[in-house]
C-alpha positions in Angstrom: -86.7 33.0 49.1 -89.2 29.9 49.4 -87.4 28.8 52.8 -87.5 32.0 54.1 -91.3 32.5 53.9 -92.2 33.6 50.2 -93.8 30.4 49.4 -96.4 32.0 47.9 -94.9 33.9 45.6 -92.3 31.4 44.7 -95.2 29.1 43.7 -96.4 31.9 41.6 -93.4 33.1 39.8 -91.7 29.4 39.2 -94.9 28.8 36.9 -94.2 31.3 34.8 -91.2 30.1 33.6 -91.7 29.0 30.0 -89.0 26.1 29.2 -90.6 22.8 30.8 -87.1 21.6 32.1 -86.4 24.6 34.0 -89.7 24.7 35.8 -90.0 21.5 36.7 -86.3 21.6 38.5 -87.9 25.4 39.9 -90.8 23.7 41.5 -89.2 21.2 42.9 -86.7 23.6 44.3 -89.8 25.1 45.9 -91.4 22.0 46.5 -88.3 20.7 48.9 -88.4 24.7 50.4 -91.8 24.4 51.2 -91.5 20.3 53.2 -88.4 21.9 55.2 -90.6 24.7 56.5 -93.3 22.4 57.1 -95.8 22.6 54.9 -96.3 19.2 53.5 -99.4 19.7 51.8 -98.4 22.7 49.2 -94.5 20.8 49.1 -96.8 17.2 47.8 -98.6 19.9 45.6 -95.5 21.5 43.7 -93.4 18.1 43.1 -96.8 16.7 41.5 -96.6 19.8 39.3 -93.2 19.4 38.6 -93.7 15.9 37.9 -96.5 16.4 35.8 -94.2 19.2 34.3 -91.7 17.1 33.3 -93.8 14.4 31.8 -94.8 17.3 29.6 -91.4 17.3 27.7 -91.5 14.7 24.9 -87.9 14.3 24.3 -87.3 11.1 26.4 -83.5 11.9 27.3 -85.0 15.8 28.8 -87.5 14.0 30.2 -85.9 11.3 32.4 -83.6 14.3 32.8 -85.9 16.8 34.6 -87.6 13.7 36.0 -84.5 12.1 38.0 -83.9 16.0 39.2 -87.3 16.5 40.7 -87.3 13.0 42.2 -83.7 13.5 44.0 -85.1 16.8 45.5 -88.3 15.4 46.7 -86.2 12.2 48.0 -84.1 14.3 49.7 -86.7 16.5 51.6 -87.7 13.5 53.0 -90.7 12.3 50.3 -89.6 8.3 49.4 -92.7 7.3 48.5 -93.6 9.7 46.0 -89.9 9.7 44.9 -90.0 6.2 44.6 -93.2 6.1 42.0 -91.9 8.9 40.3 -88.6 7.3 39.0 -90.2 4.2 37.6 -91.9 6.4 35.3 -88.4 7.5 33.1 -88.8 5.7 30.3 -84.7 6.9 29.4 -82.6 3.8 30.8 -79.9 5.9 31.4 -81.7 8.5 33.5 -83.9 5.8 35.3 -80.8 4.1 37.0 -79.4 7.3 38.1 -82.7 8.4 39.6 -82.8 5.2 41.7 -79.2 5.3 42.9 -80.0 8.8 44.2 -82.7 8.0 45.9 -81.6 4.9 47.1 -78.6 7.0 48.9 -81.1 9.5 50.3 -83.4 6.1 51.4 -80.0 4.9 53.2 -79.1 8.8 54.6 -82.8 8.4 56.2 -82.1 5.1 57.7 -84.7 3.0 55.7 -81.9 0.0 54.6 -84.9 -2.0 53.3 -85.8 0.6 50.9 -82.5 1.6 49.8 -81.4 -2.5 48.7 -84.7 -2.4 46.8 -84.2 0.6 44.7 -80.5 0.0 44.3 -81.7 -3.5 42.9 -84.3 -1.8 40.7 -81.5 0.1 39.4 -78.8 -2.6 38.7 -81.9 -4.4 36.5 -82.5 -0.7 34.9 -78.8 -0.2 34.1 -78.6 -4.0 32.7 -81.1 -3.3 30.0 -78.9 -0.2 29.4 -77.2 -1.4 25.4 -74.6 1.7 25.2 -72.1 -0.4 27.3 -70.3 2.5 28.1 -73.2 3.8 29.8 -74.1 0.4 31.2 -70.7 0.2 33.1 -71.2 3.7 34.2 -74.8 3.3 35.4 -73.2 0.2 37.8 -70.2 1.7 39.1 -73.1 4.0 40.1 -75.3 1.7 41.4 -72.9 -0.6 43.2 -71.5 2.5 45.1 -75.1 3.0 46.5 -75.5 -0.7 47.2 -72.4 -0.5 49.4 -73.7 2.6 51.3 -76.7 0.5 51.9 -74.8 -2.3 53.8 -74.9 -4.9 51.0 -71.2 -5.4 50.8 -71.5 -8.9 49.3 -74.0 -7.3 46.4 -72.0 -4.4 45.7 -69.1 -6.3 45.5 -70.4 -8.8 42.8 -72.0 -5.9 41.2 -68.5 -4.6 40.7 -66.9 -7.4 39.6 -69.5 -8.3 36.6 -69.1 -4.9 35.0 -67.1 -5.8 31.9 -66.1 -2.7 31.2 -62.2 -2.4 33.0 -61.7 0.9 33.8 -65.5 0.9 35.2 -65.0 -2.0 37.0 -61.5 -0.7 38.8 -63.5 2.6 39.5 -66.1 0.6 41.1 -64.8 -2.2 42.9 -62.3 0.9 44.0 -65.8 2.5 45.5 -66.8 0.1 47.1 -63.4 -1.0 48.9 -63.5 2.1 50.8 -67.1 2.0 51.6 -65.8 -1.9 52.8 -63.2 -0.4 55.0 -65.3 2.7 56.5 -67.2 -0.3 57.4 -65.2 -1.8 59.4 -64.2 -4.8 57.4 -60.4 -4.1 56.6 -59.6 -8.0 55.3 -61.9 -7.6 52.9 -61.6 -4.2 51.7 -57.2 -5.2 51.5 -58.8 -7.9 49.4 -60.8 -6.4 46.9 -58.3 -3.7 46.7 -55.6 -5.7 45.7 -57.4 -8.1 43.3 -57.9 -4.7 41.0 -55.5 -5.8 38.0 -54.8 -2.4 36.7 -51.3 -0.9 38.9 -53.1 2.8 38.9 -56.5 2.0 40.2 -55.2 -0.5 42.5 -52.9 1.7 43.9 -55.9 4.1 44.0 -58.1 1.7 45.7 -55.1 0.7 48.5 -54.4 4.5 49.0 -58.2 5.0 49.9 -58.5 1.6 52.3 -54.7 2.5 54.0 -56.2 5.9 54.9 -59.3 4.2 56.4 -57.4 1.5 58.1 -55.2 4.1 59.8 -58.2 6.0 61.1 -59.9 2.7 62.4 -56.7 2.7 64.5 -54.6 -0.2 62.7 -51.6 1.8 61.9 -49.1 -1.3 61.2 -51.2 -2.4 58.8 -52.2 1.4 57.3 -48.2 1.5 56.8 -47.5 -1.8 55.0 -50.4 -1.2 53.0 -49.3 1.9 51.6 -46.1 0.5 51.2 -46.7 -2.1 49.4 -47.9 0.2 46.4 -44.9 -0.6 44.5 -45.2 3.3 41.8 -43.0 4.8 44.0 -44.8 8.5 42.9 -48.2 6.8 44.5 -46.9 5.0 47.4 -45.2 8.2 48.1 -49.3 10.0 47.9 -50.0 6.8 49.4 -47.7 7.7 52.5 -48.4 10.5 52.7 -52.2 10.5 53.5 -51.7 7.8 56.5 -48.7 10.0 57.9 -51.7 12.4 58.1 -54.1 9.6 59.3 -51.7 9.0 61.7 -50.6 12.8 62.9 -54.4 13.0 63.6 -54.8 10.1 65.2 -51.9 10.8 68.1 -48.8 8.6 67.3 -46.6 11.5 66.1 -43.6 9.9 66.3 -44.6 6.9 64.3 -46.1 9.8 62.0 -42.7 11.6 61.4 -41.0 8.2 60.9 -43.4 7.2 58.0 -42.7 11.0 56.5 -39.3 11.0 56.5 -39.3 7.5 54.6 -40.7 9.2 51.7 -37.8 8.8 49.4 -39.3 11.8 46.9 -38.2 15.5 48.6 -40.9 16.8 47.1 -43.7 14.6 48.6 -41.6 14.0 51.7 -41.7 17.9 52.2 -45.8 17.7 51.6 -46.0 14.9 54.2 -44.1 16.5 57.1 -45.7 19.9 56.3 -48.9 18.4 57.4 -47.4 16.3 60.3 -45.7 19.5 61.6 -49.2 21.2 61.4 -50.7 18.1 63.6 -47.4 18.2 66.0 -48.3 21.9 67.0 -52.0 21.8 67.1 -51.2 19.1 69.6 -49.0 21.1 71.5 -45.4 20.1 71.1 -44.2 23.3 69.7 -40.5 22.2 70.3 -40.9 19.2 67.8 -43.2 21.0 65.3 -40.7 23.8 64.9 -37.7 21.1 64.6 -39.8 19.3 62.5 -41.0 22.1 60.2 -37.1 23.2 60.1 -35.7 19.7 58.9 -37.9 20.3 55.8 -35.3 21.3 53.0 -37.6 22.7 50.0 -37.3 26.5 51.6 -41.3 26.9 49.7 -42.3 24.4 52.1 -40.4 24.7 55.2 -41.8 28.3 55.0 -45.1 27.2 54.5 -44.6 24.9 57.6 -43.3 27.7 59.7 -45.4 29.9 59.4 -48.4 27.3 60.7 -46.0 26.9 63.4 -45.5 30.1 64.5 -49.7 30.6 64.5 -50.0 27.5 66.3 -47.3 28.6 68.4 -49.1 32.3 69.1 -52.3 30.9 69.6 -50.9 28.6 72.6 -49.3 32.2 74.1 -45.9 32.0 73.4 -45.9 35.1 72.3 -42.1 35.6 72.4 -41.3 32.2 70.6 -43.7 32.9 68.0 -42.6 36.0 66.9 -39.0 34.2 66.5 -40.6 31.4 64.5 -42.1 34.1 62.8 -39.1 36.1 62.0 -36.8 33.4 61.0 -38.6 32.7 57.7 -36.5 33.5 54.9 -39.4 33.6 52.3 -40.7 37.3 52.2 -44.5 36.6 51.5 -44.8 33.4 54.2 -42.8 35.7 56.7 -45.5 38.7 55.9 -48.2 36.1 56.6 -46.7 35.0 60.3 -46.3 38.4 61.0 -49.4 39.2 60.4 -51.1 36.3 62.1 -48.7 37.1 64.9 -50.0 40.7 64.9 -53.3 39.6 65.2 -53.4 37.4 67.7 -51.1 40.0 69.9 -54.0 42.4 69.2 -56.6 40.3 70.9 -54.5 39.5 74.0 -54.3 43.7 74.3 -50.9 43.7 74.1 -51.3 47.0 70.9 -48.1 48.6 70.8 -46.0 45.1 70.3 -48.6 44.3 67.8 -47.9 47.6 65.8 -44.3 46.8 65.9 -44.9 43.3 64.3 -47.1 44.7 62.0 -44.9 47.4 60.8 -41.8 44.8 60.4 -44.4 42.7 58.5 -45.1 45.3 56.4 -41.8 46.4 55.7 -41.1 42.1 54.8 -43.9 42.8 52.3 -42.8 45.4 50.8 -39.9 43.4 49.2 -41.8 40.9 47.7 -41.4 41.4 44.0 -44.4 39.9 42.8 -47.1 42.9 42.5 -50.4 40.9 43.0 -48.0 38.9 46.1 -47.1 42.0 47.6 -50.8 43.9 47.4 -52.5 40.6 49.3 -49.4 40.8 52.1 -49.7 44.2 52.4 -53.9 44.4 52.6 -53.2 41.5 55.5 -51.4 43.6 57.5 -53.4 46.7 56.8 -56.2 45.1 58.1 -54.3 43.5 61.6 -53.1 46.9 61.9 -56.9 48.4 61.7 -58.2 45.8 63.7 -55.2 47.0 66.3 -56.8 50.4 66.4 -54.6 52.5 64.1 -56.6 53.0 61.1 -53.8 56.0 59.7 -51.2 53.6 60.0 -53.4 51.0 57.9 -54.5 53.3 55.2 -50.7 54.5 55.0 -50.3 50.7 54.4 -52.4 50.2 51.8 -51.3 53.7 49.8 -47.9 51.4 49.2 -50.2 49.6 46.9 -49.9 50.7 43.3 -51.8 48.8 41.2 -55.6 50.9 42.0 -57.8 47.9 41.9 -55.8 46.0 44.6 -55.2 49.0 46.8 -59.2 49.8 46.4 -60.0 46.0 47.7 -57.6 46.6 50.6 -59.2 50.0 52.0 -62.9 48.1 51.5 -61.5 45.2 53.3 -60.3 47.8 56.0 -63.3 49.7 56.3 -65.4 46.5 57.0 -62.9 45.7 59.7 -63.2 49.1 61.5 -66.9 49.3 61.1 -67.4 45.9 63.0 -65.4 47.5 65.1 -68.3 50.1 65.8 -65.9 53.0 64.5 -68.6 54.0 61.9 -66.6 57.2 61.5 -63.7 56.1 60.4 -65.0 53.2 58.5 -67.1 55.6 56.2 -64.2 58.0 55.8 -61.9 55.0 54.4 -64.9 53.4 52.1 -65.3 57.6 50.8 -62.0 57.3 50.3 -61.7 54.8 47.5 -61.5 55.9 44.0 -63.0 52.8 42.5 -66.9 53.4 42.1 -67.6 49.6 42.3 -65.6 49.5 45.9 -66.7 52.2 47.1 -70.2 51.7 47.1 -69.7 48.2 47.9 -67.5 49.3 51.1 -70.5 52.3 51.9 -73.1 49.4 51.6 -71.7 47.0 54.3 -70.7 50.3 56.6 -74.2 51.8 56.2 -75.8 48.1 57.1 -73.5 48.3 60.2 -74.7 51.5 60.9 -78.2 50.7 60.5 -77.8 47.8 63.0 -75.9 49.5 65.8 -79.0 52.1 65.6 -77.9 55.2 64.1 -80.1 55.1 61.3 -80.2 58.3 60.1 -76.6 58.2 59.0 -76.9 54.7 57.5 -79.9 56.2 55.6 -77.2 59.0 54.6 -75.0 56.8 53.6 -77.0 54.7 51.4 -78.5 58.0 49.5 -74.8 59.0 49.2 -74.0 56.4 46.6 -74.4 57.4 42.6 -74.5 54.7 40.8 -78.2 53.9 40.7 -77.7 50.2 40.8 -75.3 49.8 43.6 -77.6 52.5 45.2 -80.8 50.7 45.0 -79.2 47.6 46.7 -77.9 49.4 49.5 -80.8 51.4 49.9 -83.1 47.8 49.9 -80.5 46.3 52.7 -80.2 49.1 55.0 -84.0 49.1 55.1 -84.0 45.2 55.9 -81.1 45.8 58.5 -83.6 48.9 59.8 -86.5 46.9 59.9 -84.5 44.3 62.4 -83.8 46.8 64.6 -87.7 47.2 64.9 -88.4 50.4 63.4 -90.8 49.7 60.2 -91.9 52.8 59.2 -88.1 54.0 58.2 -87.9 50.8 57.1 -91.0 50.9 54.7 -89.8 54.7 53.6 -85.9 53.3 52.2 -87.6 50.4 50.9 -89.7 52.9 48.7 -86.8 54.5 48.1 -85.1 51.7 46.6 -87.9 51.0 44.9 -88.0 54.4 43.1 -84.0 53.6 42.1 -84.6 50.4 41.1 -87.7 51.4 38.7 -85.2 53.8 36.9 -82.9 51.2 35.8 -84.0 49.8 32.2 -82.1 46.5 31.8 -84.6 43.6 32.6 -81.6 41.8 33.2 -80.3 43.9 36.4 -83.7 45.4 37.6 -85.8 41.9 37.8 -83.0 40.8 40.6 -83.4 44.3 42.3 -87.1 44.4 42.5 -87.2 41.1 44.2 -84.6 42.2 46.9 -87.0 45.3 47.5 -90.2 43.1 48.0 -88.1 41.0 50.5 -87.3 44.7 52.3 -91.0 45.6 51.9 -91.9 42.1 53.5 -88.8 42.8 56.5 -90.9 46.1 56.9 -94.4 44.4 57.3 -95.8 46.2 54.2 -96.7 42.6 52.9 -98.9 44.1 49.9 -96.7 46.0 48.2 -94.0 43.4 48.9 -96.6 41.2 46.7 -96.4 44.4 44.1 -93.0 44.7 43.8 -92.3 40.8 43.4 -94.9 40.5 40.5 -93.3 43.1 39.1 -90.1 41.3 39.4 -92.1 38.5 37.6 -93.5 40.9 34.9 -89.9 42.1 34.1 -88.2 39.0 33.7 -90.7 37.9 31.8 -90.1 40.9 29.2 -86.6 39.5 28.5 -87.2 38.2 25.3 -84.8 35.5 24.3 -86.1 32.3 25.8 -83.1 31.0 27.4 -81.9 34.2 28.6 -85.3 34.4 30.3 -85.3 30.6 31.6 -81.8 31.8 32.9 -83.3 34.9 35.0 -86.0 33.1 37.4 -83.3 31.2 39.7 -81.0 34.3 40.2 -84.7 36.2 40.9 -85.7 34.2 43.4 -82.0 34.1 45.0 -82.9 38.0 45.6 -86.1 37.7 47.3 -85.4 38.2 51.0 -82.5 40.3 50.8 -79.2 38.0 52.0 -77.8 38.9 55.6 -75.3 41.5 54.8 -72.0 40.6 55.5 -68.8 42.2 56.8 -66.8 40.4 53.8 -65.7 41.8 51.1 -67.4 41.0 47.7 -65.8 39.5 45.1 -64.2 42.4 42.5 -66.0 43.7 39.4 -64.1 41.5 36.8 -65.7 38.4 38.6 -68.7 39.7 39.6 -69.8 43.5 37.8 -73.4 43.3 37.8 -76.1 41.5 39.1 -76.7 40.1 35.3 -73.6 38.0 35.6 -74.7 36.4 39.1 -77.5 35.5 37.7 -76.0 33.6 34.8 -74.6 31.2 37.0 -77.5 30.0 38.7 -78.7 27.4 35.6 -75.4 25.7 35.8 -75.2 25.0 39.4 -79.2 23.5 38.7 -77.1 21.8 35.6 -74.9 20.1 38.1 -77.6 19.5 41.0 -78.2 16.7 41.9 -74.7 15.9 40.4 -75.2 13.5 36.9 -74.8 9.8 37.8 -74.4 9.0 33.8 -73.2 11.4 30.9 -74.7 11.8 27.9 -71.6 10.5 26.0 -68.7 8.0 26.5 -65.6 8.6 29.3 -62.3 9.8 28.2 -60.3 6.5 28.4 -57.2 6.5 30.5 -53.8 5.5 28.7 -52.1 2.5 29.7 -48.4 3.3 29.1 -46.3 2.2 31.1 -43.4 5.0 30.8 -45.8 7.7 32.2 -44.9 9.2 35.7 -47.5 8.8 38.8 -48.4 12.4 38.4 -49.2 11.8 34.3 -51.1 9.0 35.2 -53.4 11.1 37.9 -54.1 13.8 35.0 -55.3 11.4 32.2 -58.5 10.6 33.6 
């Protein structure tokens, strides 16, 4: 909302929120909207507030909390100096360090090297003082991964080696080997790798460093690196990811070598899937079809073929691909290549031989066993065979659905694909002609947006009003007036934006209408009507603010301002009612993404300690952390 324009009421409504922590992380949210669209003077204004904010909450672990958010986003948006002074201030040890490493990593994203060693110092002395030695190790596996990013190889390295702590020490000096080899410095980084006394995190650490030495070119060394991991269940992982490296990097013959060594079927299969992908997107179909064929898991060597046979189509053997295609013996991969065969036959013109693939694949889908398997294969081909031009023979398709919430995703997927097409008649028909509610008016919405862009907006206005459920109706009402307002004419535009005002004032939950009224204000704004646009989001305000449990309310404001313009609408279908019913649950999980942005340097409580036992498998030993 901010970025788009609305800084004005952003400013407004984040100061209205009543928990401190919340509108602190709001403003600064604001704050960093308002410095990327230029305005420097109100973005220095909001993180002041949010600072100030902050330093109103007395609880000193909330506080360095809210604080180290607000200073990462103002870092980020480019404000050092001000992000700088701010994280002093924590007075939590815990939180101070973590603030510092984040915004010595934005000081070294912007370049300023000087700055970034100086705050990453700052925060090894912060984390020292730290006397929870749990937290203390954590805090310097944090820093010393920022003082590597810096370019201080020889501090981060020392840093890493004095944390006492030796699972914390592992993970850091693990960090800050691959930072060593992304460098450039590939002795070194072998080095420190190998000096890690614990067989898992070394092998970790030598995994990470062979993968960088094979990009850097040195793909003897990449090899014996990984080889010399002596859990065979890593080295295997180990292999793996430099077979890759190497695939990419253009030996692919050294590449299937190193695959085929794998002794485990399971991970060699892995491994020459992805070196069979490489071998046809560089165009040596022969060998990534041998290739993918050598691969004896059947899962896998399907999974290989059927990237072969889309590599294979793309290229324009049209012929060959449809063989590749056709000689899968697993029923769902074979669906897929069919399908993605299909598609691309489609786009070269060539219709009727499409239709025929698409009918075989739909007949291969048919015989998958798996219900939820089968309804996915089948929608795929539905939609090729739409986007082919045969819109009976897709909904046919999709009818041989049985379960009615998969066959309803299927005809909205379809009716987006046809109404991109520009075949608005057909697309409404097939959204009308879903028996879910939620679909259907989900499907009409992104037709009638369609519609409404190509011109013809008195059926997208139709289309909109056609939809019951006042909810649903409201929101397509407020983004066919946005998508009507693009095309330039304002007054329609202002009229179904007062019309979706009128829906959304009928709905009583504070919870669903706050979200709605600010997606109207953002239609009022597309239409030019700027005042009531200002109405309609303090009304927005004014609702969420009559939600009366305190949290519930803290929760509403980011999901609000989320709604306020209205999104682009997409051609995409939405994700299904037992995800996503209402516009309540969306806005739920706003706070935790905030919870989780910037992401926590240091945890409140101590890490789950990894078991040393020597009898565990490689894969047990990935899991215990």
């Amino acid at each position: 909302m901010a970025a788009a324009g609305g800084l004005d009421w952003a400013d407004t409504t984040v100061r209205g929120i009543t928990d401190p922590g919340w509108r602190a992380a709001a403003l600064a949210w604001v704050a960093r909207a308002a410095a990327a669209a230029g305005d420097l003077d109100r973005a220095g204004q909001l993180a002041a507030d949010a600072e100030t904010t902050a330093r109103s909450i007395t609880n000193p672990y909330r506080q360095g909390q809210a604080l180290a958010r607000v200073a990462a986003a103002v870092a980020a948006a480019g404000g050092l100096d001000w992000a700088d002074t701010t994280v002093r201030g924590i007075t939590d040890p815990g939180w101070r360090a973590a603030a510092l490493a984040w915004v010595a990593r934005a000081a070294a994203a912007a370049g300023d090297l000087e700055r970034a060693l100086q705050l990453a110092a700052d925060a090894e002395t912060t984390a020292r003082n730290i006397t929870d030695l749990d937290r203390q190790a954590e805090a310097l596996t944090q820093v010393a991964a920022a003082v590597a990013r810096a370019g201080d190889l020889d501090r981060a390295e020392t840093m890493a080696r004095s944390i006492g702590e030796p699972d914390e020490q592992a993970e850091a000096l693990t960090q800050v080997a691959a930072a060593v080899a992304q460098a450039g410095d590939l002795d070194r980084a072998e080095t420190m790798a190998r000096s890690i006394t614990d067989r898992y995190e070394q092998a970790e650490a030598l995994t990470q460093v062979a993968a960088a030495v094979a990009q850097a070119g040195d793909l003897d060394r990449a090899e014996t690196m990984a080889r010399s991991i002596t859990d065979l269940d890593q080295q295997a992982e180990a292999l793996t990811q430099v077979a890759a490296a190497v695939a990419r990097a253009g030996d692919l013959d050294r590449a299937e070598t190193m695959a085929r060594s794998i002794t485990d079927l399971d991970q060699q299969a892995e491994a020459l899937t992805q070196v069979a992908a490489a071998v046809a997107r560089a165009g040596d179909l022969d060998r990534a079809e041998t290739m993918a064929r050598s691969i004896t898991d059947l899962d896998q060597q399907a999974e290989a073929l059927t990237q072969v046979a889309a590599a294979v189509a793309r290229a324009g053997d049209l012929d060959r691909a449809e063989t590749v295609a056709r000689s899968i013996g697993d029923p769902d991969e074979q669906a897929e290549a069919l399908t993605q065969v299909a598609a691309v036959m489609a786009r070269v013109g060539d219709l009727d031989r499409a239709m025929q693939l698409a009918a075989d694949a739909e007949t291969t889908a048919r015989s998958i066993t798996h219900p939820y398997q089968q309804a996915e294969a089948l929608a795929q081909v539905a939609a090729a065979v739409a986007a082919a031009g045969d819109l009976d023979r897709a909904v046919t398709t999709i009818h041989g659905i049985t379960n009615p919430y998969h066959q309803a995703q299927a005809l909205a997927r379809v009716a987006a694909v046809v109404a991109a097409a520009g075949n608005f008649d057909q697309a409404e028909a097939t959204a009308l002609s879903i028996r879910s509610p939620y679909q259907q008016v989900q499907a009409l919405a992104r037709v009638a947006a369609a519609v409404a862009a190509a011109g013809d907006l008195d059926r997208a206005e139709t289309m909109a009003c056609s939809i019951v459920d006042e909810h649903l109706q409201a929101e397509a009402l407020a983004r066919v007036a946005a998508a009507t307002a693009a095309t330039g004419d304002r007054d329609r535009a202002g009229r179904l934006a007062a019309a979706a005002e009128t829906t959304a004032r009928n709905i009583t939950d504070p919870c669903q209408q706050a979200p709605l009224l600010a997606l109207v204000a953002g239609a009022m704004a597309a239409a030019d009507n700027l005042e009531r646009a200002r109405m309609l989001a303090a009304a927005a305000e004014t609702t969420a603010r009559n939600i009366t449990d305190p949290y519930e309310q803290a929760e509403s404001w980011p999901g609000l301002l989320q709604r306020w313009p209205p999104p682009v609408i997409s051609t995409e279908p939405r994700p299904p009612p037992a995800v996503l019913p209402t516009l309540a649950s969306r806005r739920r999980r706003w706070p935790a993404l905030l919870q989780r942005w910037p992401p926590p340097a240091i945890s409140t409580g101590p890490r789950r300690r990894r078991v040393t036992s020597t009898t565990r498998t490689g894969e047990q030993r990935r899991w215990s952390r």
